[in-house]
N, C-alpha and C positions, 0 to 999 in steps of 0.2 A: 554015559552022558546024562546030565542033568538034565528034569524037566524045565523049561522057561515055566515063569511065571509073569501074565499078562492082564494089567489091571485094566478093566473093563471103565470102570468109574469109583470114582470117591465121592465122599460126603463131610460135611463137617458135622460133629455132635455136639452140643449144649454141654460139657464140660472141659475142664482146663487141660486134662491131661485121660486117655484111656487106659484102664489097667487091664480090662478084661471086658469080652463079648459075649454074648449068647444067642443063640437062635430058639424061638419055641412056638409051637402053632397052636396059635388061639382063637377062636370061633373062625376056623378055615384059611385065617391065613398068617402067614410067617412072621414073627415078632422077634424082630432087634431088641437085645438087653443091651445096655453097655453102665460099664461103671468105673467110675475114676479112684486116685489112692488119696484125695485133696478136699474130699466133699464125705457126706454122707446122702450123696444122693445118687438114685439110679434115674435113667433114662431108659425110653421105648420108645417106639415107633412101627407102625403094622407095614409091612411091605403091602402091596397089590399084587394080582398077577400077573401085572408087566413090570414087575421089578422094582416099581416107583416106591420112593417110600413118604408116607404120610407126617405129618407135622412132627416132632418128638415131644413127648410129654415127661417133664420134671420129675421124680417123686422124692421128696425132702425127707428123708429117715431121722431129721435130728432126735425128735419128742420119745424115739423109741430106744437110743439107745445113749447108754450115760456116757458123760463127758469121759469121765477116766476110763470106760470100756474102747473108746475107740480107737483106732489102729488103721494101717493105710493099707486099703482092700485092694488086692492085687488079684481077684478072679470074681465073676459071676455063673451060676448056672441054674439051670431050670427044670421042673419037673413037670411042665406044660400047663400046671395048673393055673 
């Protein structure tokens, strides 16, 4: 028998489409990565420890990576730093 799977809550994020998520803990608490395949921008947001999650912040990658290197990013991950 299959496990149910039961969504607690959702959220919307600051881009058009998600292609990939991450979790990472930074200065103590849980930090949402997400990143779309339509942008070159990441988003974050720090959880609390009731779950809550704090404002998202932008982060615009254009100036770092050239026009013709970009491609539609289908994963994020983290190394906590």
């Amino acid at each position: 028998m299959a496990t149910k799977i039961k969504i607690v809550r959702s959220i919307e994020l600051p881009l058009r489409e998600v292609s990939g998520l991450a979790l990472r803990t930074r200065e103590g608490c849980a930090q949402l990565c997400a990143i779309g395949d339509d942008s070159t921008a990441i988003v974050t947001a720090n959880t609390g420890r009731d779950g809550r999650m704090s404002v998202f912040e932008r982060i615009e990658l254009d100036s770092l990576i050239e026009r013709a290197s970009r491609s539609q990013w289908e994963a994020i991950a983290s190394d906590g730093a």
